[in-house]
DOVO-162650 format. One line per field, with one value per residue (C-alpha): residue in one letter; residue number from 1; x, y, z. Coordinates in pm, 1 decimal, padded with zeros to 6 digits. Example, Ala and Ser with C-alpha at 12.3 -4.5 7.8 and 13.67 -1.06 7.14 Angstrom:
BEGIN
res	(a_s)
n	(1_2)
x	(01230.0_01367.0)
y	(-00450.0_-00106.0)
z	(00780.0_00714.0)
This chain:
BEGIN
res	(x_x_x_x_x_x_x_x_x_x_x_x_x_x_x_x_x_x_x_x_x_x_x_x_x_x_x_x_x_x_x_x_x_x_x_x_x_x_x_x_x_x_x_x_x_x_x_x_x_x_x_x_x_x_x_x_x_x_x_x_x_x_x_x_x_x_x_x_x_x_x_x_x_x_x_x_x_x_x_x_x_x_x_x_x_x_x_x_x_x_x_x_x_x_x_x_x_x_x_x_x_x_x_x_x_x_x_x_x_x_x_x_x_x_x_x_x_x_x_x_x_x_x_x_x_x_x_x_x_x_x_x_x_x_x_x_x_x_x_x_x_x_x_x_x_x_x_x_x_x_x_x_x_x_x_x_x_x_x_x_x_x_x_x_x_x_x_x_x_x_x_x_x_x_x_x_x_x_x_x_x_x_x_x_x_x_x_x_x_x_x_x_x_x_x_x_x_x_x_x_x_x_x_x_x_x_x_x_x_x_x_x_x_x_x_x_x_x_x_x_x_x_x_x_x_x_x_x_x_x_x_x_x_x_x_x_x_x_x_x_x_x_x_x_x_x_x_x_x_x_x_x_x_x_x_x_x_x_x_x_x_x_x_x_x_x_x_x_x_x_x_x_x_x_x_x_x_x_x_x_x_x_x_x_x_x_x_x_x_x_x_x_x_x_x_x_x_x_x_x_x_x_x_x_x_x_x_x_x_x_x_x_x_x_x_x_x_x_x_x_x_x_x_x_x_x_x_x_x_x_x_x_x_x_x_x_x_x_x_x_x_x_x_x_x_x_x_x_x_x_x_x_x_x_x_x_x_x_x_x_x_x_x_x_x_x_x_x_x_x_x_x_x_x_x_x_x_x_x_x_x_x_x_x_x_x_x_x_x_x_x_x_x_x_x_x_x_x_x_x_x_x_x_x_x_x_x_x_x_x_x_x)
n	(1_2_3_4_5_6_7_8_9_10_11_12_13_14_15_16_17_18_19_20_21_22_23_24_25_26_27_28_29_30_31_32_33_34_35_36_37_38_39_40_41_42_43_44_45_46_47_48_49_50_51_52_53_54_55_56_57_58_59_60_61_62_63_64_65_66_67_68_69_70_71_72_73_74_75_76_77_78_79_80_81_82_83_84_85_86_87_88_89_90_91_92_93_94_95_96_97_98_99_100_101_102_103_104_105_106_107_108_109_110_111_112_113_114_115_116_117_118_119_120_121_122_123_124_125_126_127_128_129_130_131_132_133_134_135_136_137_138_139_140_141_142_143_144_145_146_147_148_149_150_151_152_153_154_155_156_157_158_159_160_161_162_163_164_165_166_167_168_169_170_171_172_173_174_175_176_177_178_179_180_181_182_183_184_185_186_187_188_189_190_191_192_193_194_195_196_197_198_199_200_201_202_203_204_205_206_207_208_209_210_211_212_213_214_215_216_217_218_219_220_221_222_223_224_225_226_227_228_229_230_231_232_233_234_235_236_237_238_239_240_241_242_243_244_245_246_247_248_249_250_251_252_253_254_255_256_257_258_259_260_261_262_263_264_265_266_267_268_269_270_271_272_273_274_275_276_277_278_279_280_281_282_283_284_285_286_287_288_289_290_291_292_293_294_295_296_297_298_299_300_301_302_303_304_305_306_307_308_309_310_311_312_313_314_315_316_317_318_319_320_321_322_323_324_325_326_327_328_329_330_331_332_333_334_335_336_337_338_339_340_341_342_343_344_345_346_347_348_349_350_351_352_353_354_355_356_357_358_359_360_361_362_363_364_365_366_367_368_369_370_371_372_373_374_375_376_377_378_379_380_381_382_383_384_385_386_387_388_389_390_391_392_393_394_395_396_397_398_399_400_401_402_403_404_405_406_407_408_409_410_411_412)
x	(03664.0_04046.6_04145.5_04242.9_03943.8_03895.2_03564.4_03481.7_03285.7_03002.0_02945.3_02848.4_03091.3_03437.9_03719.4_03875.2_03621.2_03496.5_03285.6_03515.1_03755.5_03542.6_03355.5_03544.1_03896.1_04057.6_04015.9_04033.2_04384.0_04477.7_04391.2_04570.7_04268.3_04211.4_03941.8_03899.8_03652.0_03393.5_03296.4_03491.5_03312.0_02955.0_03044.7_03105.0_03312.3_03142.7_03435.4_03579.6_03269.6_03471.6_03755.2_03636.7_03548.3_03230.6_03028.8_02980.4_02668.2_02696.0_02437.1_02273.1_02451.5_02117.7_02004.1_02190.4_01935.2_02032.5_02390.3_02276.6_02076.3_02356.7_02580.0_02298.3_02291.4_02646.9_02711.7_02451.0_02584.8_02932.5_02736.1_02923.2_02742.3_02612.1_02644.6_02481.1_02586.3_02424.8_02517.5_02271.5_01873.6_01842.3_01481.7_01373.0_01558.0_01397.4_01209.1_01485.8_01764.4_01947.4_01979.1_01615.0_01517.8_01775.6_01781.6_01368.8_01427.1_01631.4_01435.9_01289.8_01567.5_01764.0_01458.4_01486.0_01873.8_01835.9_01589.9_01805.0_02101.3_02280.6_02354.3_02313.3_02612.0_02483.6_02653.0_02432.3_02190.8_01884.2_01961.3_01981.7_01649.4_01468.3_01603.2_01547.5_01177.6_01379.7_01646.8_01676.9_02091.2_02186.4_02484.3_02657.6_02961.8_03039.9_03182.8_03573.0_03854.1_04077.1_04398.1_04609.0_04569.1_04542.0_04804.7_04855.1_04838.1_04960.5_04658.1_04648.4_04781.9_04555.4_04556.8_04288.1_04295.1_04207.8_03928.5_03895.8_03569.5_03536.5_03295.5_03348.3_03086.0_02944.1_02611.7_02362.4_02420.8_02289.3_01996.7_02157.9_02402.0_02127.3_01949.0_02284.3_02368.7_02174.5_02325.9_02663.6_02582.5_02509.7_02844.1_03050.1_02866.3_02923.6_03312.9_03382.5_03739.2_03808.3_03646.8_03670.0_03477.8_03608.0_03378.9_03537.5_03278.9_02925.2_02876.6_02523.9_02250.9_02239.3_02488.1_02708.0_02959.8_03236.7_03526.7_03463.8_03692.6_03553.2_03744.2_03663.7_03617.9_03482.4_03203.6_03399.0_03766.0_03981.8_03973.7_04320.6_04386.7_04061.0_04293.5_04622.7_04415.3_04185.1_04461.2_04701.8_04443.3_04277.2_04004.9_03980.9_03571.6_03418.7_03047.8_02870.0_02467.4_02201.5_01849.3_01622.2_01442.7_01487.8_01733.4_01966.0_01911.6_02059.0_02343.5_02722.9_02945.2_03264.5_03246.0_03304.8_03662.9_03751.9_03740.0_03892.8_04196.2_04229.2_04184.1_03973.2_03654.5_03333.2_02985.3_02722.9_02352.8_02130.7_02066.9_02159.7_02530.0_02660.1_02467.9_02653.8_02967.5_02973.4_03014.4_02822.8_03125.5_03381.0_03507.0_03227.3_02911.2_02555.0_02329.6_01954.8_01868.2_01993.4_02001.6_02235.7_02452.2_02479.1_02585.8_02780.4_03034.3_03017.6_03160.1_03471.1_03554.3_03556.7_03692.9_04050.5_04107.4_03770.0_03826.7_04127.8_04012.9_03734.6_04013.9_04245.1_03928.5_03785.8_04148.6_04134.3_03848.9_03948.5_04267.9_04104.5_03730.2_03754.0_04032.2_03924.6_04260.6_04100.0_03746.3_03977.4_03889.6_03488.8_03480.4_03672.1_03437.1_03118.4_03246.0_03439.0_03077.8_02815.1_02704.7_02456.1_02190.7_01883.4_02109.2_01911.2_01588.4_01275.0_01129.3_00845.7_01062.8_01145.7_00883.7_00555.4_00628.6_00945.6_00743.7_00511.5_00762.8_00974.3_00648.8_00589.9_00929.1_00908.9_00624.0_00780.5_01027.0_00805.8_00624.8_00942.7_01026.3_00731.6_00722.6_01108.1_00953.4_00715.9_00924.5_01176.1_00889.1_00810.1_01183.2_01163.1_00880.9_00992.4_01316.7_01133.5_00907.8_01277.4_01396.5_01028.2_01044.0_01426.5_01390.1_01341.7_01023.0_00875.9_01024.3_00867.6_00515.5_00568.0_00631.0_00380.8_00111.6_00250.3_00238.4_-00111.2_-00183.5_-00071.8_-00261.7_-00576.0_-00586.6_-00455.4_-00760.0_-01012.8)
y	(-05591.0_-05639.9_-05978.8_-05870.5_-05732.6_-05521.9_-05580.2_-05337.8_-05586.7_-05438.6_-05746.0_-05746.9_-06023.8_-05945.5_-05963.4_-06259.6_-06419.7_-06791.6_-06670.9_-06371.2_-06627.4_-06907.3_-06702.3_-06367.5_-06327.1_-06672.8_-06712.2_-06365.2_-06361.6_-06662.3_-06478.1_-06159.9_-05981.1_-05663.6_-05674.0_-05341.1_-05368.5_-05095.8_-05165.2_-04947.4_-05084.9_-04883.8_-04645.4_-04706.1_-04641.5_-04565.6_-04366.7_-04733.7_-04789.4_-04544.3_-04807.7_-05124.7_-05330.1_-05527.3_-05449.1_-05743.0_-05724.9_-05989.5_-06174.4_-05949.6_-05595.2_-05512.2_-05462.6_-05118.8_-05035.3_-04693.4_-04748.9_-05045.9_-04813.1_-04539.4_-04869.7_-04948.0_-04602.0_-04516.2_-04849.2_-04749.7_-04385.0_-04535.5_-04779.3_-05105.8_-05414.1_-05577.4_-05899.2_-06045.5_-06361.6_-06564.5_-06921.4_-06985.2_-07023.5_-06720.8_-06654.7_-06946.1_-07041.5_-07319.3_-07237.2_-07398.2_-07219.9_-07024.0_-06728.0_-06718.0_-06370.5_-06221.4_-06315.5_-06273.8_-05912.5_-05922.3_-06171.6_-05816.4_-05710.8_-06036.8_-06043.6_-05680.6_-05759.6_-06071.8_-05892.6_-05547.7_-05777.1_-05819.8_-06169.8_-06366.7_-06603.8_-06872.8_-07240.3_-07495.5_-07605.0_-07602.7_-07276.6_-07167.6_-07327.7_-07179.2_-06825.1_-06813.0_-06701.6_-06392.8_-06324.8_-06483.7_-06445.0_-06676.8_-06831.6_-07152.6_-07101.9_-07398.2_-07361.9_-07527.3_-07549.2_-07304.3_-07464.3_-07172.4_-07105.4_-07496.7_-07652.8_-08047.7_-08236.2_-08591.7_-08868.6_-08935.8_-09256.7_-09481.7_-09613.7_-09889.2_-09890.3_-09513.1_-09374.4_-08989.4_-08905.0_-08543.4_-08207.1_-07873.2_-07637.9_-07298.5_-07245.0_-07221.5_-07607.7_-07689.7_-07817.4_-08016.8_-08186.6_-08250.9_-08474.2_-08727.0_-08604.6_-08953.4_-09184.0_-09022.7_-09147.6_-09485.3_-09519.0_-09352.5_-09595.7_-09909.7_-09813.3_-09625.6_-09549.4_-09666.0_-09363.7_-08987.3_-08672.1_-08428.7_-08070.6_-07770.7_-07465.1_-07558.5_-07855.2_-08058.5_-07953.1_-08283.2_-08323.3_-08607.1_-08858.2_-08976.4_-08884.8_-08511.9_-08206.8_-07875.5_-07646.8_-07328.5_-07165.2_-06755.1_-06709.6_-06435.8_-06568.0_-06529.9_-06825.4_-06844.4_-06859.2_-07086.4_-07360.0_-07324.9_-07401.9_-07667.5_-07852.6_-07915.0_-08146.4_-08438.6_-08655.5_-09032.3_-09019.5_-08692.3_-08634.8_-08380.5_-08399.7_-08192.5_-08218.5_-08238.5_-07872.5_-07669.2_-07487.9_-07770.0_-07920.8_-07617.2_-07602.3_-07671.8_-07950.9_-07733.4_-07960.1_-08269.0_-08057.5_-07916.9_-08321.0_-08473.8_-08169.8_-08310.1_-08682.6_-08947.0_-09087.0_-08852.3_-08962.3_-08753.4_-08689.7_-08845.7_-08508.5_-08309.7_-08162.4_-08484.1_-08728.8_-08493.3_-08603.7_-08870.2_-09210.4_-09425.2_-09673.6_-09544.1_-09229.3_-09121.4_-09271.4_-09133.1_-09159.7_-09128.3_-09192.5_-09220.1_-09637.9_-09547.9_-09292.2_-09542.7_-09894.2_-09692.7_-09521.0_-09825.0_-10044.5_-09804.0_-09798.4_-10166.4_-10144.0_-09950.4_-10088.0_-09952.9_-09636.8_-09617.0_-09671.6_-09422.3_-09160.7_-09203.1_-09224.7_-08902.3_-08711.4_-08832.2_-08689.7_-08353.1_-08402.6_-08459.5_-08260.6_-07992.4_-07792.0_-07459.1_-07380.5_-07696.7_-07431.5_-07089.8_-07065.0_-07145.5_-06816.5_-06652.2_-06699.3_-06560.7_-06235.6_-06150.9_-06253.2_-06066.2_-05793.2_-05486.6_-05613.5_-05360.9_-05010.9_-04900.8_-05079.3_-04999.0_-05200.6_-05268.9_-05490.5_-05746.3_-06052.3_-05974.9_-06175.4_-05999.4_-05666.2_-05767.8_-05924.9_-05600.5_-05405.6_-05624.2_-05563.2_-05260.5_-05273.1_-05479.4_-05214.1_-04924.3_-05112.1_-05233.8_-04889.9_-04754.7_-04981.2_-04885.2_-04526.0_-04612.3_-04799.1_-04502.2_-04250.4_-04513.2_-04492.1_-04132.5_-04123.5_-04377.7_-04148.5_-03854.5_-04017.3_-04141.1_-03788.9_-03686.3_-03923.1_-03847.1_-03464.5_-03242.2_-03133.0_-03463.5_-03616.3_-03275.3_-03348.0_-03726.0_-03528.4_-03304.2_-03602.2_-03817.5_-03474.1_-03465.0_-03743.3_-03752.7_-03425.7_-03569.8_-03906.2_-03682.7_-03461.9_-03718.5)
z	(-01866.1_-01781.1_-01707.8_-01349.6_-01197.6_-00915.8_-00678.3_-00435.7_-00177.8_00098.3_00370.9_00754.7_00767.0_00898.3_00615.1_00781.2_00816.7_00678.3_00439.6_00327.5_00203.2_00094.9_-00139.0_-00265.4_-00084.2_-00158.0_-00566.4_-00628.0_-00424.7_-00585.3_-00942.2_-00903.3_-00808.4_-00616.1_-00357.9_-00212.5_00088.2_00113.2_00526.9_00803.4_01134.2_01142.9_00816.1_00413.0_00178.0_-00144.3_-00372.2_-00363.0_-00654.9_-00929.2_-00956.5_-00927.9_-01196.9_-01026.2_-00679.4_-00484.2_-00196.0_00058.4_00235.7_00490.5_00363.7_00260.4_00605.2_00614.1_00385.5_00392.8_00344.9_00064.3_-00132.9_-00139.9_-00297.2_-00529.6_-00671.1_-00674.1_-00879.9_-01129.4_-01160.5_-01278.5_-01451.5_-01262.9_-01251.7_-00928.1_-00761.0_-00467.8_-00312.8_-00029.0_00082.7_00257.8_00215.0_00467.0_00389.2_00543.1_00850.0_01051.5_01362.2_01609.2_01429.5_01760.8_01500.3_01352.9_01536.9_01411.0_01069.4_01027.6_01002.6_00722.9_00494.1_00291.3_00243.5_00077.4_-00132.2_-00243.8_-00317.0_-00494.9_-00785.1_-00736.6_-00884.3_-01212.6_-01135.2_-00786.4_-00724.9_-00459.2_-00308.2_-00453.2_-00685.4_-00483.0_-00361.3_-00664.3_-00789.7_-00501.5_-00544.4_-00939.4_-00952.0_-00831.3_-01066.9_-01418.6_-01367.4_-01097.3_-01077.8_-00825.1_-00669.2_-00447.5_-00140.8_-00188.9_00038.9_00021.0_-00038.3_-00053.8_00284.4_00442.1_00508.3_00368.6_00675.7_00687.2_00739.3_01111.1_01209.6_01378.7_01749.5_01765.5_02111.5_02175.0_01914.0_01888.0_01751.6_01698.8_01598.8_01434.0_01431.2_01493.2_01728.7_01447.0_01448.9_01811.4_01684.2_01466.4_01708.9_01947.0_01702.5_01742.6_02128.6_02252.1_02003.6_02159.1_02530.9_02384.1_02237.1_02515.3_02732.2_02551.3_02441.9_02776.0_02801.7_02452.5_02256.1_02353.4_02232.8_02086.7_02065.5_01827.4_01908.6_01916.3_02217.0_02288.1_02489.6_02679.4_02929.4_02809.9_03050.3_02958.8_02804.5_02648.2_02552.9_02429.8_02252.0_02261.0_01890.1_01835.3_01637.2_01452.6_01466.4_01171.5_00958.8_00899.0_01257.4_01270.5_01046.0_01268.9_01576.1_01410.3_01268.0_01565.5_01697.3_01506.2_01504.9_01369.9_01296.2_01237.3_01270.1_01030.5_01084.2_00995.0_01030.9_00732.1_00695.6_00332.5_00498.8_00559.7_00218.9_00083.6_00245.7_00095.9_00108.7_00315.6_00594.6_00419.9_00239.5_00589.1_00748.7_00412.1_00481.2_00865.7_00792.4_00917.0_00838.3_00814.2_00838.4_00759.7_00726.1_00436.7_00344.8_-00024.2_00061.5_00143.6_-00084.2_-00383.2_-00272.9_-00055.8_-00169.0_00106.9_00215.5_-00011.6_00098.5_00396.8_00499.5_00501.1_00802.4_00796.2_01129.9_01456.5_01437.0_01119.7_01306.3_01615.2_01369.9_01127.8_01434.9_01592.4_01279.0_01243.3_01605.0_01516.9_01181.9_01132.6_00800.0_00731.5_00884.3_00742.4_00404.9_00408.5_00559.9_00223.1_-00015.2_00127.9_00055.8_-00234.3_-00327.1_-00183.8_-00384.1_-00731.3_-00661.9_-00330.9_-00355.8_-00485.7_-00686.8_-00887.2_-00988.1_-01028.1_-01415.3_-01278.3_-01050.5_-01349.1_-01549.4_-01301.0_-01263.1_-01596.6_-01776.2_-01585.0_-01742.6_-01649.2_-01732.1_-01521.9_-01544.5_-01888.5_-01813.7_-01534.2_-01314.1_-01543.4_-01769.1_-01531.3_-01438.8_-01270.9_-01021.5_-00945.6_-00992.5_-00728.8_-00470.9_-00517.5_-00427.0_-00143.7_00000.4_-00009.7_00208.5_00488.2_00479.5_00516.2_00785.5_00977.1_00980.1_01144.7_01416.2_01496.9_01455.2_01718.7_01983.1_01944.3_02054.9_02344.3_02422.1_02421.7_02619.5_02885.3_02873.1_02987.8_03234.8_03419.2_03423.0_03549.1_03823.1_03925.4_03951.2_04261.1_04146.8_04165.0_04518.6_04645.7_04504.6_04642.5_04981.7_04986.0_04928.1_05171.0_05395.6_05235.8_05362.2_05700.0_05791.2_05640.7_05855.9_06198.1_06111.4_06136.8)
């Protein structure tokens, strides 16, 4: 392979998305790259395969099964190797999760991907341990901040007197905000006017009083227009929790970059993301429960030089660990070393396990698709009994047996 690649990506994500850049767009930009993006709204692009160097499947792509097996076989036509990448543990979403019925249906599908792969690129290390019984050829790409595109904000300077604590978040984490939405009363009671909330996106459940903006943030919106509009306002303490499920633990450390680029101090859940780079005290702190998140808030609205310090330790950190233009020869090396490594072999050659796991996706496949055969004939049917009971034809039979009627009960 040339040292600049070109990787012809398939993703239900939007190109400007989050994910687009945190995991493709940004380091191959920053490389010289050429990412050629094979989605157009409902329809692909497939003649994109002939000239690139690598095809790179995306999370829940596979999902357009049709569309993902036309990929799959182009690729091995022109004999281009395959990567999938997923962030997140997908295949096992906790119940709560405000996505969960959406994602369920795909789970098959991942699976299918995952073994279908030349190598599986994933966020962290338990991700990757869970997902290897799947592929032999799995690789972690952490998810860094993109530096290229952030810009190097000044540390906030510090009013004492009039705390901003503050929350950035999608809706998947309701759940998780809810866990710390009491401890947030507590302190907006006992600080009152002295501490405000701040809400980017996702907001509690529980109604909270006190002093509390919401800012507005689309699922979808473009990231880099995400960063202009996150970074005009700050925060002084941000909150990151998470509550323990498999799913969490799995997760990446992106939110601890994206506060360490505002500034301020973060605390965060005892949970695997954070414990890999926080230093408890140093440059975040680490809650475990809710008396944690309630003392540990409560000491920096107390504390500015303690705030403060955890503020510069955390840049630091971002400064000398979390900026991805630090990793560029790391996602260099991913791609230019994969190799096709299923194109010449069958099925048979890989584990039993993923022999049988194949098979049984396959199955939930076959089987999701005749139940969407059957609600379609229901549809159908249901369409036809609508027409039925809107035609002529049928007001006159309801006439003639309510005329039917009337002559029956006038002859008696």
């Amino acid at each position: 392979m040339n040292s600049k690649l070109t990787i012809a990506v398939y993703s239900l994500d939007p190109w400007d998305h989050s994910l687009s850049y945190l995991r493709y767009r940004s380091p191959a930009e920053q490389l010289g790259w050429t990412v050629l993006y094979g989605r157009d709204g409902d329809s692909i692009n497939i003649e994109i395969i002939q000239e690139a160097d690598i095809v790179l499947i995306q999370r829940i792509f596979p999902y357009w099964f049709e569309s993902y097996q036309n990929v799959i076989d182009t690729a091995h036509k022109y004999k281009k190797p395959i990567v999938y990448d997923i962030d997140d543990l997908l295949i096992a979403l906790p119940q709560e999760h405000p996505y969960v019925d959406v994602y369920r249906p795909t789970i098959q599908y991942i699976i299918m991907a995952i073994i279908d792969a030349d190598l599986v690129i994933v966020s962290s290390n338990l991700l990757a341990q869970i997902l290897s019984p799947f592929n032999n050829y799995i690789m972690i790409w952490p998810s860094y901040l993109p530096d290229s595109i952030w810009p190097n904000l000044p540390l906030r300077k510090l009013d004492k007197d009039h705390i901003r604590i503050g929350y950035m978040g999608g809706m998947t984490h309701k759940p998780d905000l809810d866990e710390i939405a009491p401890i947030l009363q507590k302190l907006l009671d006992k600080w009152g006017k002295r501490i405000e909330l701040h809400f980017w996106g996702c907001i509690p459940s529980m109604e909270l009083n006190g002093s509390i903006s919401t800012h507005f943030l689309d699922e979808k919106i473009n990231y880099k227009e995400f960063i202009q509009y996150f970074s005009k306002d700050r925060a002084d303490i941000w909150l990151a929790p998470l509550k323990f499920s498999i799913f969490n633990r799995c997760k990446s450390q992106i939110k601890f970059w994206e506060y360490a680029a505002m500034g301020g101090a973060g605390v965060f859940s005892k949970i695997e993301p954070y414990e890999m780079v926080v230093k408890h005290g140093e440059n975040g702190f680490l809650a475990q429960n809710q008396m944690d998140w309630y003392d540990i808030i409560s000491r920096l609205i107390n504390n500015s030089d303690l705030l403060n310090q955890a503020s510069l330790k955390a840049r630091h950190t971002l400064n000398n660990y979390g900026k991805m233009s630090l990793h560029l020869n790391e996602w260099e090396r991913i791609y230019t070393t994969v190799k096709i490594k299923k194109f010449s072999e069958t099925y048979q050659n890989i584990s039993f396990f993923q022999q049988a796991f194949y098979r049984f996706s396959e199955e939930l496949i076959e089987y999701s698709n005749i139940q969407k055969r059957y609600i379609l004939q229901l549809e159908q049917k249901s369409e036809q009994l609508d027409a039925i009971l809107e035609s002529r034809s049928w007001r006159f039979v309801q006439w003639l047996g309510k005329l039917r009627s009337l002559l029956f009960y006038r002859s008696k």
